[in-house]
DOGU-540574 format. One record per residue (C-alpha): residue in three letters; x, y, z. Coordinates in pm, whole numbers, plus 50000, padded with zeros to 5 digits. Layout:
N
+------+-------+-------+-------+
| code |     x |     y |     z |
+------+-------+-------+-------+
|  ala |     X |     Y |     Z |
...
+------+-------+-------+-------+
//
This chain:
355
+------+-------+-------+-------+
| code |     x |     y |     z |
+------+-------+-------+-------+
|  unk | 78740 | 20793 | 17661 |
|  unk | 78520 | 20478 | 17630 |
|  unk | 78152 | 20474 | 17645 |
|  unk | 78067 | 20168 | 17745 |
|  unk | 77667 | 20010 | 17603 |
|  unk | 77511 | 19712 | 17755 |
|  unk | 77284 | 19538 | 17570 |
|  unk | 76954 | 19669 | 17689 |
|  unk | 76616 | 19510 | 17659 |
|  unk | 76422 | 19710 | 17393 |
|  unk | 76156 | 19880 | 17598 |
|  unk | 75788 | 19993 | 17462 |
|  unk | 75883 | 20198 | 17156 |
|  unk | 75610 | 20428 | 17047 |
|  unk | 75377 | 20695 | 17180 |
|  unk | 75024 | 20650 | 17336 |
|  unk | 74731 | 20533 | 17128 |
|  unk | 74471 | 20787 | 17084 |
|  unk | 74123 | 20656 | 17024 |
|  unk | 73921 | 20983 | 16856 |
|  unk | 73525 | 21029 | 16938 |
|  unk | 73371 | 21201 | 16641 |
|  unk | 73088 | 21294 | 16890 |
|  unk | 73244 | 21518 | 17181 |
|  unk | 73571 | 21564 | 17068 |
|  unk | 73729 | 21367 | 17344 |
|  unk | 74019 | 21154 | 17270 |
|  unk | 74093 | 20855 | 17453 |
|  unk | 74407 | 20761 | 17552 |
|  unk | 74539 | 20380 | 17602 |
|  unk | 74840 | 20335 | 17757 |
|  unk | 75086 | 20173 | 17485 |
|  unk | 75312 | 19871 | 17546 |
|  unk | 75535 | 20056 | 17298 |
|  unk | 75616 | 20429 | 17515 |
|  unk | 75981 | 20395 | 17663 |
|  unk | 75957 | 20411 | 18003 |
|  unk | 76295 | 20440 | 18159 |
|  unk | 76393 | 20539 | 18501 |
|  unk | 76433 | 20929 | 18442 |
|  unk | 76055 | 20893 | 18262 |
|  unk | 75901 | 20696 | 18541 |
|  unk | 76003 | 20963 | 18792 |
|  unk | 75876 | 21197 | 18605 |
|  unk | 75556 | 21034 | 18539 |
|  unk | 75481 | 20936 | 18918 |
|  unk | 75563 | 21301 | 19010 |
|  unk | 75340 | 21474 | 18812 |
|  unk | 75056 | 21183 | 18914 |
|  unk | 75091 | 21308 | 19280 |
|  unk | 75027 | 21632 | 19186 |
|  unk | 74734 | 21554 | 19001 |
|  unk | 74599 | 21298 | 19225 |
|  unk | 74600 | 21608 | 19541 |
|  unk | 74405 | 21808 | 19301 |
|  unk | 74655 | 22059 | 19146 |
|  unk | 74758 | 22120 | 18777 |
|  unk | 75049 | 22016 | 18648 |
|  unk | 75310 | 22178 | 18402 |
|  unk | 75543 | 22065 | 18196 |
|  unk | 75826 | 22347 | 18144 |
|  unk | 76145 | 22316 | 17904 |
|  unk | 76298 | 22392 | 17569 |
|  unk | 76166 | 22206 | 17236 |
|  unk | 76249 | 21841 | 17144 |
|  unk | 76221 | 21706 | 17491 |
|  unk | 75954 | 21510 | 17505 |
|  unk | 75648 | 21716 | 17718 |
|  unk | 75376 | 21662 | 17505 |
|  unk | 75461 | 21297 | 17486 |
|  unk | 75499 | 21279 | 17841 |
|  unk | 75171 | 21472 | 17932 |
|  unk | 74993 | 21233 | 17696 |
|  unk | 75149 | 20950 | 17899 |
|  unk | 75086 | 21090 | 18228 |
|  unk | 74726 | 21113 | 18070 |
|  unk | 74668 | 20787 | 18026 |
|  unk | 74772 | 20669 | 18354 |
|  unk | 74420 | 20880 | 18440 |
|  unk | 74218 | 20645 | 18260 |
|  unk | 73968 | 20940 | 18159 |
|  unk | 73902 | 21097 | 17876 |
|  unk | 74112 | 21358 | 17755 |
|  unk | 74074 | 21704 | 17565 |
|  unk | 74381 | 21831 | 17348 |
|  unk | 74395 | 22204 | 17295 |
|  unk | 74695 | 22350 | 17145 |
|  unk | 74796 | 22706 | 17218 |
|  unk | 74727 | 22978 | 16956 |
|  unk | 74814 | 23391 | 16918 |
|  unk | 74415 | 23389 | 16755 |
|  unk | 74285 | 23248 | 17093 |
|  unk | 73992 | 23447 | 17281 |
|  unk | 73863 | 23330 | 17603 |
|  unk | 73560 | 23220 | 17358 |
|  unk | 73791 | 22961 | 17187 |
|  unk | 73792 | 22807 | 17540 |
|  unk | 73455 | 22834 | 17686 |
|  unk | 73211 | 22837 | 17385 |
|  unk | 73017 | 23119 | 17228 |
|  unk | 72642 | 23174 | 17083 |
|  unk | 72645 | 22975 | 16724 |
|  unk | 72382 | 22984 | 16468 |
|  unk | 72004 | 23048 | 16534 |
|  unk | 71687 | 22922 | 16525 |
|  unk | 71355 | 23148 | 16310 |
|  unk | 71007 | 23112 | 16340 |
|  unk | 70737 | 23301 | 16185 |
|  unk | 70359 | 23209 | 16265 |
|  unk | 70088 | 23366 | 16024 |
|  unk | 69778 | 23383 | 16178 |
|  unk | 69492 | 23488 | 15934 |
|  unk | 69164 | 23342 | 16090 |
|  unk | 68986 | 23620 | 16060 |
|  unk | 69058 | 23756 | 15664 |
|  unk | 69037 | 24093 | 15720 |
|  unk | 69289 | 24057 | 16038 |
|  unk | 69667 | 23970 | 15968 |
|  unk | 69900 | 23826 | 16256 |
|  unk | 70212 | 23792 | 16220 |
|  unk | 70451 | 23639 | 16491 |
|  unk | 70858 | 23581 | 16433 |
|  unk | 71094 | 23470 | 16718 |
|  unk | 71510 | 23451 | 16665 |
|  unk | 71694 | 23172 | 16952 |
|  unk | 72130 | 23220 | 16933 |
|  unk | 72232 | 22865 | 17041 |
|  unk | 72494 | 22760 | 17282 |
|  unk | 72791 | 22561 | 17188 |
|  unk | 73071 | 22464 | 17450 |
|  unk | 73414 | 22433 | 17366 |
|  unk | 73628 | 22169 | 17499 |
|  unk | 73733 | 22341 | 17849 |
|  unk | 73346 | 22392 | 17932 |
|  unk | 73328 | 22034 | 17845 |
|  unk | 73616 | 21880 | 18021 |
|  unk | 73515 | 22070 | 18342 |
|  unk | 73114 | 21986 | 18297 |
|  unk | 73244 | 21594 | 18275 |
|  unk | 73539 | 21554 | 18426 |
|  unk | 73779 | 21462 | 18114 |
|  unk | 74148 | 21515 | 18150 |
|  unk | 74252 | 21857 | 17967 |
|  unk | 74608 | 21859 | 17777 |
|  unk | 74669 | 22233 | 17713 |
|  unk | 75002 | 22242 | 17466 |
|  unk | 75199 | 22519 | 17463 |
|  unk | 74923 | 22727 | 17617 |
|  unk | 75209 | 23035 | 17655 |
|  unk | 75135 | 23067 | 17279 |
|  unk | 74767 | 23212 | 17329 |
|  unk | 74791 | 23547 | 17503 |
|  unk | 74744 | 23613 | 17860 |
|  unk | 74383 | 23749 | 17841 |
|  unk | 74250 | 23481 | 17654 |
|  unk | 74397 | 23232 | 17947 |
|  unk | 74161 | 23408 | 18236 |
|  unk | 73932 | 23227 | 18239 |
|  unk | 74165 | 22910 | 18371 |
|  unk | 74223 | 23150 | 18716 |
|  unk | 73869 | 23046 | 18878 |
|  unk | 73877 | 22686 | 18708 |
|  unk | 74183 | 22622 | 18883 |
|  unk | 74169 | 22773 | 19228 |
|  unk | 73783 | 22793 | 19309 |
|  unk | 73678 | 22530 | 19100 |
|  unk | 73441 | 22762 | 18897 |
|  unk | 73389 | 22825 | 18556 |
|  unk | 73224 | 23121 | 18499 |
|  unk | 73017 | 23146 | 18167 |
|  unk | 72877 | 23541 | 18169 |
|  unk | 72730 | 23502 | 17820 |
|  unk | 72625 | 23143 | 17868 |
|  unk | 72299 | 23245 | 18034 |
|  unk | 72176 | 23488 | 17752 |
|  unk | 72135 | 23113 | 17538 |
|  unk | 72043 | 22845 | 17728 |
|  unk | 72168 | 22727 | 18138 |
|  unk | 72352 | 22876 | 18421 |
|  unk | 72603 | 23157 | 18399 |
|  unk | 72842 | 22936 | 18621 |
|  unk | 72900 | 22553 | 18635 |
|  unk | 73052 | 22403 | 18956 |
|  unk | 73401 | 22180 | 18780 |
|  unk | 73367 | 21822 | 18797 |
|  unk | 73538 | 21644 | 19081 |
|  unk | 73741 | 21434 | 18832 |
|  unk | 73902 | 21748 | 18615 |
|  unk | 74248 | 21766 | 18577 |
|  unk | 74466 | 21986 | 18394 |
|  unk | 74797 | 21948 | 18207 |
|  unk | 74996 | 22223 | 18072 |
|  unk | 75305 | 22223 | 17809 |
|  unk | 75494 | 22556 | 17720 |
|  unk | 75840 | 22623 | 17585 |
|  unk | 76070 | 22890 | 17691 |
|  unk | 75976 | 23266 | 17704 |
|  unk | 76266 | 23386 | 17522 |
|  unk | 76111 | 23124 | 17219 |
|  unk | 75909 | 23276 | 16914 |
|  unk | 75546 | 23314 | 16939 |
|  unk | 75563 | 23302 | 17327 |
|  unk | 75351 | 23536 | 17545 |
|  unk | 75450 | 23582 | 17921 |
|  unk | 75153 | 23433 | 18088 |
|  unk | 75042 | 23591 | 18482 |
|  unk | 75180 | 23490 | 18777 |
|  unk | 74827 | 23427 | 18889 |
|  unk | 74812 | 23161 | 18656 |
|  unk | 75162 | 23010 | 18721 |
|  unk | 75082 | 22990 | 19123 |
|  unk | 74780 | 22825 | 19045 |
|  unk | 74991 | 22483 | 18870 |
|  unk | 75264 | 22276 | 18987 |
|  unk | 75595 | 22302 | 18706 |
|  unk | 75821 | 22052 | 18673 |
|  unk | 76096 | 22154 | 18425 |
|  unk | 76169 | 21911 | 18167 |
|  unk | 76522 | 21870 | 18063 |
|  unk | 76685 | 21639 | 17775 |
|  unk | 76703 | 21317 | 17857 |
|  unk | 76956 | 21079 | 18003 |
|  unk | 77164 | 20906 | 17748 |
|  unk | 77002 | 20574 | 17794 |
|  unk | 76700 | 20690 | 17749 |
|  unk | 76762 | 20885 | 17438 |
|  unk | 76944 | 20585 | 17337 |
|  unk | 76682 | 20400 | 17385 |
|  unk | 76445 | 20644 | 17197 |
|  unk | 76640 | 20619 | 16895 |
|  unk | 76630 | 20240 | 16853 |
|  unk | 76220 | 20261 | 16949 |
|  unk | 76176 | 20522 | 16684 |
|  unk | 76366 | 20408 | 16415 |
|  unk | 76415 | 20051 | 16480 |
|  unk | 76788 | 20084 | 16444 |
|  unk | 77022 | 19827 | 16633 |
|  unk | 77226 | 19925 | 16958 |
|  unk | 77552 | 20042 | 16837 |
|  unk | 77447 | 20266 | 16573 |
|  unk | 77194 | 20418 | 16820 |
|  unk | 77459 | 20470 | 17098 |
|  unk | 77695 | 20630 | 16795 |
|  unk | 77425 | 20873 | 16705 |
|  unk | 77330 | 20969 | 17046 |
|  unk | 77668 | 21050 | 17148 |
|  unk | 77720 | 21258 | 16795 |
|  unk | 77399 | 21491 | 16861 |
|  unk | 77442 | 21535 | 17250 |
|  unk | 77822 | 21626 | 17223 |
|  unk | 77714 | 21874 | 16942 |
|  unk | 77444 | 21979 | 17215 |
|  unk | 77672 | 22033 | 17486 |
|  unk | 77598 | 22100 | 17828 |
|  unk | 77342 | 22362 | 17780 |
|  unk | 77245 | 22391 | 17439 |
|  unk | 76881 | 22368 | 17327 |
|  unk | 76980 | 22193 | 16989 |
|  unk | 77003 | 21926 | 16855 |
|  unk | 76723 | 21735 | 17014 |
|  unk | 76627 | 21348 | 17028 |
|  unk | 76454 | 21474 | 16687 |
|  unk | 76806 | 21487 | 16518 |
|  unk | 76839 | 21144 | 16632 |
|  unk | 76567 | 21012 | 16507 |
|  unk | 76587 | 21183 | 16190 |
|  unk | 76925 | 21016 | 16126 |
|  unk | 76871 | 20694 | 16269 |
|  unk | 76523 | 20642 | 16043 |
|  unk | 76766 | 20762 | 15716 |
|  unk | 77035 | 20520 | 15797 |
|  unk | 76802 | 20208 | 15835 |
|  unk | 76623 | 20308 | 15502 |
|  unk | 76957 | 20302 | 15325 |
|  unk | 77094 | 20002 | 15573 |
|  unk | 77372 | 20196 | 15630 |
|  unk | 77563 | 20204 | 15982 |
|  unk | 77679 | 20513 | 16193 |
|  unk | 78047 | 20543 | 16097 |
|  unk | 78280 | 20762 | 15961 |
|  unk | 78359 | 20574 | 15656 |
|  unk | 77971 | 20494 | 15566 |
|  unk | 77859 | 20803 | 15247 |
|  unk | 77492 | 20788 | 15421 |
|  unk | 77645 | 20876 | 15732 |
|  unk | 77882 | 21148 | 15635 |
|  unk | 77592 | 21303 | 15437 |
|  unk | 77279 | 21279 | 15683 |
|  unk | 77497 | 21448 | 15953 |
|  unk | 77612 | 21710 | 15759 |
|  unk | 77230 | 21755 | 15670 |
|  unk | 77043 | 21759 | 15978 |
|  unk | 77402 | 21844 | 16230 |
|  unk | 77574 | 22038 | 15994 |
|  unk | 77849 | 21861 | 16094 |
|  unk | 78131 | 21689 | 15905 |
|  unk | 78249 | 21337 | 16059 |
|  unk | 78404 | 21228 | 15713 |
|  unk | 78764 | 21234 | 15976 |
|  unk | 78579 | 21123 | 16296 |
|  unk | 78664 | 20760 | 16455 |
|  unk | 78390 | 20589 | 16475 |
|  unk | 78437 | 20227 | 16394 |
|  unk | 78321 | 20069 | 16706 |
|  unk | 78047 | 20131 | 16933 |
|  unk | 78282 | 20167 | 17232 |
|  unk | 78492 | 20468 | 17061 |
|  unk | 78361 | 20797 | 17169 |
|  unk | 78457 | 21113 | 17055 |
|  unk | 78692 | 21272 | 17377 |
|  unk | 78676 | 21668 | 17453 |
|  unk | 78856 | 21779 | 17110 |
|  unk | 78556 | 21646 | 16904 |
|  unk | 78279 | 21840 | 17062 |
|  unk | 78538 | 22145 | 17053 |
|  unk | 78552 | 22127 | 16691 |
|  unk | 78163 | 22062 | 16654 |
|  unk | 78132 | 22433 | 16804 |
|  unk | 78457 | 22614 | 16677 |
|  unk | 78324 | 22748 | 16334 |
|  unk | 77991 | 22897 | 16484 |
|  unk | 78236 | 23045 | 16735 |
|  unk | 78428 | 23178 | 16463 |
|  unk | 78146 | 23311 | 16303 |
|  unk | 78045 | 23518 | 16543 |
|  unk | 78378 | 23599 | 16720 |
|  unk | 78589 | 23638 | 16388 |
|  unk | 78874 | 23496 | 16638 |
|  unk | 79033 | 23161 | 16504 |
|  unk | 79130 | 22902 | 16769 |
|  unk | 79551 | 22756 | 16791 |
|  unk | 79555 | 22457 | 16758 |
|  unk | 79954 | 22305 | 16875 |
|  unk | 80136 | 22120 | 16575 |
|  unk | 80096 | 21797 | 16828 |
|  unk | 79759 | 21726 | 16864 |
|  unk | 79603 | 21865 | 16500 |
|  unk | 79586 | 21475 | 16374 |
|  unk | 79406 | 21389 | 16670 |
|  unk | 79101 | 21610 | 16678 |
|  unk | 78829 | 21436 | 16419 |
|  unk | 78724 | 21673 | 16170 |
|  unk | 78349 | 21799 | 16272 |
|  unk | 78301 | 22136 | 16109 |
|  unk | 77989 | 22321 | 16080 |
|  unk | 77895 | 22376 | 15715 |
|  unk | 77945 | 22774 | 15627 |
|  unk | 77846 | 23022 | 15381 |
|  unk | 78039 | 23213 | 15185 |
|  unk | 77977 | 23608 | 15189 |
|  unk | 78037 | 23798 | 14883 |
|  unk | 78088 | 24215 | 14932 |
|  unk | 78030 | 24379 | 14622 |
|  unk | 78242 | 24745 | 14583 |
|  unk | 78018 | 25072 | 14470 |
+------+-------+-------+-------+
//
């Protein structure tokens, strides 16, 4: 089976810029000439602007390593506002997003006029400070929420009126300083990231919440644009990125989480340090991929760009964690054990001691 590469114009190859304002926190985001922006991106981009551009939130919903937090910050920057990041944490309290009462202000007045009379006067003020949702809704900035399903349910409540009515409600505000309620700016929007459920350090967040956002489930990318990723990331020629992205996503397989466009990367950036090239015969090659695949494609053809491993390779990528878990070894007929390239997880050896 032939994979046949085209040579592509190298597209934008980088991530947004992100201009940081000491003052309020806010980060700026310029759209970069350097983002790849493929077809499968753009769609997603222009998608998730309709949504935001009616007035509703907008999720982005899939496993690690494929690209949402990128892709919000992209989306972002179409906005042209300015944009608060808040990343998702177990510690979270509703306070973390709103603000809370911080420090205080003491007076004491002393009023002897008359000597033989002693007034004494002293006054305590808790002060105010808003945290970055209170902020983004009071001016209208952009808010990037990453993996908010890592803060806890309760400590996400406060997003139910801010999302559906508009309101923020501040209960404690007005014991400090202003209202108890602010009306959200016109120009809010909201962008959420959050990995799977099943993922560590995940809380289920309400369905009150969900219903209130629009998800759009983000998958791993097309092969040209992981292709493309590569070479922007790494600055790695054509071939070798087309060899490495077919390695990691037959190793994937159809529904596997792992690897991601990170493996790529990761491999791609090694080889061009060494200037070594993605084939079988190359050491940096054989070693990297055992590293970061744990894979061995010392036996693997891979001399040109246009060879691409065929079914037998990606069965032999998965057969020893199969037979690690199974104990069952796979048959493989006297006729075609030459012709599967040898791609074998690395194992461990398991040493029962007698009593």
């Amino acid at each position: 089976m032939n994979m046949l590469v085209e040579e592509l114009p190298v597209p934008a190859i980088a991530e947004e810029v992100l201009n940081l304002s000491a003052d309020n926190e806010d980060v700026l985001i310029e759209a970069s000439e350097q983002f790849v922006n493929t077809p499968y991106v753009q769609a997603l981009t222009e998608r998730a602007l309709t949504y935001l551009s009616v007035g509703y939130a907008v999720h982005f919903a899939g496993p690690a390593g494929t690209g949402k937090t990128t892709l919000a910050l992209h989306v972002a920057a179409q906005l042209a506002r300015p944009v608060m990041l808040l990343h998702g944490d177990d510690e979270f309290t509703g306070s973390d997003l709103v603000g809370r009462g911080s420090g205080y202000r003491k007076s004491r007045i002393v009023d002897n006029y008359i000597h033989s009379v002693l007034k004494m006067e002293e006054q305590m003020t808790t002060f105010w400070m808003d945290n970055r949702l209170t902020t983004a809704c009071e001016e209208g900035y952009t808010l990037i929420y990453d993996e908010f399903n890592r803060s806890k349910a309760e400590a996400n409540n406060t997003l139910l009126s801010v999302l559906a009515e508009g309101i923020l409600n501040l209960p404690n505000r007005r014991q400090h300083s202003g209202g108890s309620y602010i009306q959200v700016h016109p120009q809010f929007r909201a962008i959420f990231t959050s990995n799977p459920e099943e993922y560590v350090g995940v809380h289920r967040t309400q369905d009150a919440l969900m219903d209130r956002m629009i998800t759009i489930d983000v998958g791993h990318h097309d092969q040209e644009t992981e292709i493309q990723i590569t070479r922007a990331k790494s600055g790695i020629d054509l071939e070798d990125a087309a060899a490495i992205v077919d390695l990691v996503r037959r190793a994937r397989g159809d529904n596997g989480h792992r690897p991601t466009i990170r493996a790529c990367i990761a491999i791609a950036r090694v080889l061009m340090y060494h200037n070594a090239h993605a084939r079988s015969g190359d050491p940096v090659y054989a070693w990297v991929c055992r590293d970061i695949l744990g894979a061995d494609v010392t036996g693997a053809v891979m001399t040109n760009v246009h060879d691409s491993f065929d079914a037998s390779a990606l069965r032999s990528v998965n057969l020893a964690s199969a037979q690690r878990s199974t104990g069952v070894k796979e048959v493989v007929p006297e006729s075609s054990r030459e012709s599967i390239p040898v791609m074998r997880k690395k194992t461990a050896k398991v040493t029962k001691s007698r009593t």
